[in-house]
N, C-alpha and C positions, 0 to 999 in steps of 0.2 A: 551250472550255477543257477539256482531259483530265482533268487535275490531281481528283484525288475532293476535296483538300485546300483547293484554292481556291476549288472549286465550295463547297463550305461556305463561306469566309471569304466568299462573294459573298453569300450569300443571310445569312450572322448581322449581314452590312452592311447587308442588306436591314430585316432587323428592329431591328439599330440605330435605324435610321436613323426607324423607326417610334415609335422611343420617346422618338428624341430630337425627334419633332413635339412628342409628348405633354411632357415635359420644356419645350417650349417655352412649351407655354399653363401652366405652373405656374410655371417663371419670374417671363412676365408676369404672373400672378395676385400673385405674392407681391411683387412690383415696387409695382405698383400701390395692392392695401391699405397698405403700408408707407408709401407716397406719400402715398395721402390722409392716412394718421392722422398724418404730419407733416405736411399741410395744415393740418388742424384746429387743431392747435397754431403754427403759423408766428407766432405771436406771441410764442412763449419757447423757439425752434428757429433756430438759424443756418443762414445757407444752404445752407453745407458738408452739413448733415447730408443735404441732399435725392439728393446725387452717389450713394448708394452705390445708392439703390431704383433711382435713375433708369439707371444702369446695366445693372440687373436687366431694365427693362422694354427696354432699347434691346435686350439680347443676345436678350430673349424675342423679338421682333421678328424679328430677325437669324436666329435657329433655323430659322424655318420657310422661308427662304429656302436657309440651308445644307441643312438635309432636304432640298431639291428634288434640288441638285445631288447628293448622297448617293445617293438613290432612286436615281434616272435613271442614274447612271455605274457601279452597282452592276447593274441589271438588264442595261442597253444594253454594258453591259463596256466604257467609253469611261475611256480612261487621263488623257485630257483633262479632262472631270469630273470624277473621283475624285480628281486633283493638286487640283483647284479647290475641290474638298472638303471636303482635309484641311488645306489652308493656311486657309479659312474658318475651320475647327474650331480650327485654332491658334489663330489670332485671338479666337477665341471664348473660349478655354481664357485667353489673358492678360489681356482685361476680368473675365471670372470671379473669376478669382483676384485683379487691382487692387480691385475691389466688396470682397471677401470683405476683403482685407486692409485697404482704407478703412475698412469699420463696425470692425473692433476697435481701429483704433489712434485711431475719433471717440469711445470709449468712455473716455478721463481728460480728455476735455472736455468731457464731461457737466455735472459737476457746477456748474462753475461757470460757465460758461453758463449753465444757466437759474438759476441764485440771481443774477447780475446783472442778464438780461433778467427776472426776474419782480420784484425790489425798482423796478427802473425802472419797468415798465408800471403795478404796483401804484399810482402817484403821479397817473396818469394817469387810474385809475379813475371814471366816471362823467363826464369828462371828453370821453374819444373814444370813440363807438358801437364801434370794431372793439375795442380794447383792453377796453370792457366784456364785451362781450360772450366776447371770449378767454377773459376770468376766469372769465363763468360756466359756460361749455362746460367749460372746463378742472375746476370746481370742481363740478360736478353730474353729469358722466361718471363722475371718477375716484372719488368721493366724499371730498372731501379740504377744506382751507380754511387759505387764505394758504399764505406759502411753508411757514414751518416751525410755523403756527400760525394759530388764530385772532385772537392777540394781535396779529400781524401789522397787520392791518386797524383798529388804533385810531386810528393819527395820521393815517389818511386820513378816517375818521368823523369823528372827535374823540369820540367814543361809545362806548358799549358793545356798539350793533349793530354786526350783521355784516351780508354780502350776502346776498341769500335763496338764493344759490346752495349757499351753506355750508351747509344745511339741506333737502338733496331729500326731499321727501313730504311737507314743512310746507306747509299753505294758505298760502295766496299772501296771506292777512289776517292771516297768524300774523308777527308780528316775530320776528326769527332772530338769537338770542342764542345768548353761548358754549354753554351749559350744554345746550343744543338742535342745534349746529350738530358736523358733523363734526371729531371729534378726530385727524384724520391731515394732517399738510400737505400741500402739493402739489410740494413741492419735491421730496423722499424716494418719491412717489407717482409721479409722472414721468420721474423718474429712473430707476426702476426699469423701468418700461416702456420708453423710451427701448436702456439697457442692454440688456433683450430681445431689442430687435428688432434693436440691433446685431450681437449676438454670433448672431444667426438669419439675418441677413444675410449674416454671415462664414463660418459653418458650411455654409452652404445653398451659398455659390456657389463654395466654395474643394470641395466634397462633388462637384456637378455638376460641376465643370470637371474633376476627378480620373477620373469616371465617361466624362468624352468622352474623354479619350487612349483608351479603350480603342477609339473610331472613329478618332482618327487610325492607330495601328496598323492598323486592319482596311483601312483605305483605302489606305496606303503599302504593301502587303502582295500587295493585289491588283491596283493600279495596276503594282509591280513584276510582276507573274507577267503581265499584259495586255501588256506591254512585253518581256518575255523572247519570248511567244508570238511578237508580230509581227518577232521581232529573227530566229526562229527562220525563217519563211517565205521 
């Protein structure tokens, strides 16, 4: 290739295409924590909400196969590659952006979503090992207690105690009363986090996917001038 112009555009694909390795294991990285920490939760999380991380970790995945092709049709100047490329990359660019635009618009069924799923599980307390145990992960992490209260958890006592979850650093011999137990709910506690990760979801991969059109560009760029070359001999 003569061209001093595409000789550049070969080799800034080249380093593209290095970065969109990298870009891939952070992807997957933020796929993943996002995944578990609605794992964790999956007792006061619909399933809908698992679609956008899992998306995150499928396109991570996918990266490091499109970089091959990238690499390789950039150095080897193969027009065939580089078409194989940049159609990956598209593909890539439209889960991106579905991800991104799934977590904001999971963001007005937040709320009430979990004030449903947590007054129903709430009844079930002490009842079923997984649903206890949700509550107290849920309420010993975030430091928070019932949905919008401690008062929550009366009609399931019939008492004044709480769970000892609502109370992390109290010995395990100390009874955990209001006056003792975290004054934040977990409803508004949740929620917030939730909302975080959504709108970090949407930001993240609609950000990434805006940052790879600048390889499909470089790909369609050089795949044409590889193609002019051989049109030319």
């Amino acid at each position: 290739m003569d061209s001093f112009g595409m000789s550049c555009v070969k080799y800034l694909l080249f380093l593209f295409n290095l970065l969109f390795a990298l870009s891939g294991i952070v992807i997957l990285t933020v796929g993943i924590l996002i995944q578990q920490m609605y794992y964790t939760y999956q007792q006061f999380i619909d399933e809908k909400f698992f679609s956008a991380p899992m998306i995150l970790i499928v396109v991570g995945v996918i990266v490091f196969m499109v970089a091959f092709f990238g690499c390789c049709g950039a150095i080897k100047e193969s027009n065939a590659m580089l078409i194989t490329f940049a159609v990956m990359l598209g593909l890539i660019f439209i889960m991106e952006v579905a991800g991104g635009i799934t977590g904001y618009l999971l963001q007005d069924d937040i709320h009430g979503m979990l004030e449903t799923r947590m007054a129903s599980g709430m009844q079930d307390y002490g009842k079923h090992q997984d649903i206890t145990n949700s509550w107290d992960v849920l309420q010993y992490d975030l430091k928070c207690c019932g949905v919008k209260s401690g008062a929550d958890w009366e009609p399931v006592f019939q008492n004044t105690t709480l769970p000892h979850s609502c109370c992390p650093g109290l010995p395990v011999d100390v009874e955990c009363v209001d006056d003792k137990a975290s004054q934040v709910g977990c409803l508004a506690t949740l929620q917030a986090l939730l909302e975080e990760n959504t709108v970090r979801i949407g930001a993240f991969g609609i950000g990434v996917a805006c940052v790879q059109l600048i390889g499909v560009i470089f790909a369609c760029c050089l795949a044409r001038s590889i193609r002019r070359e051989y049109e030319t001999v």
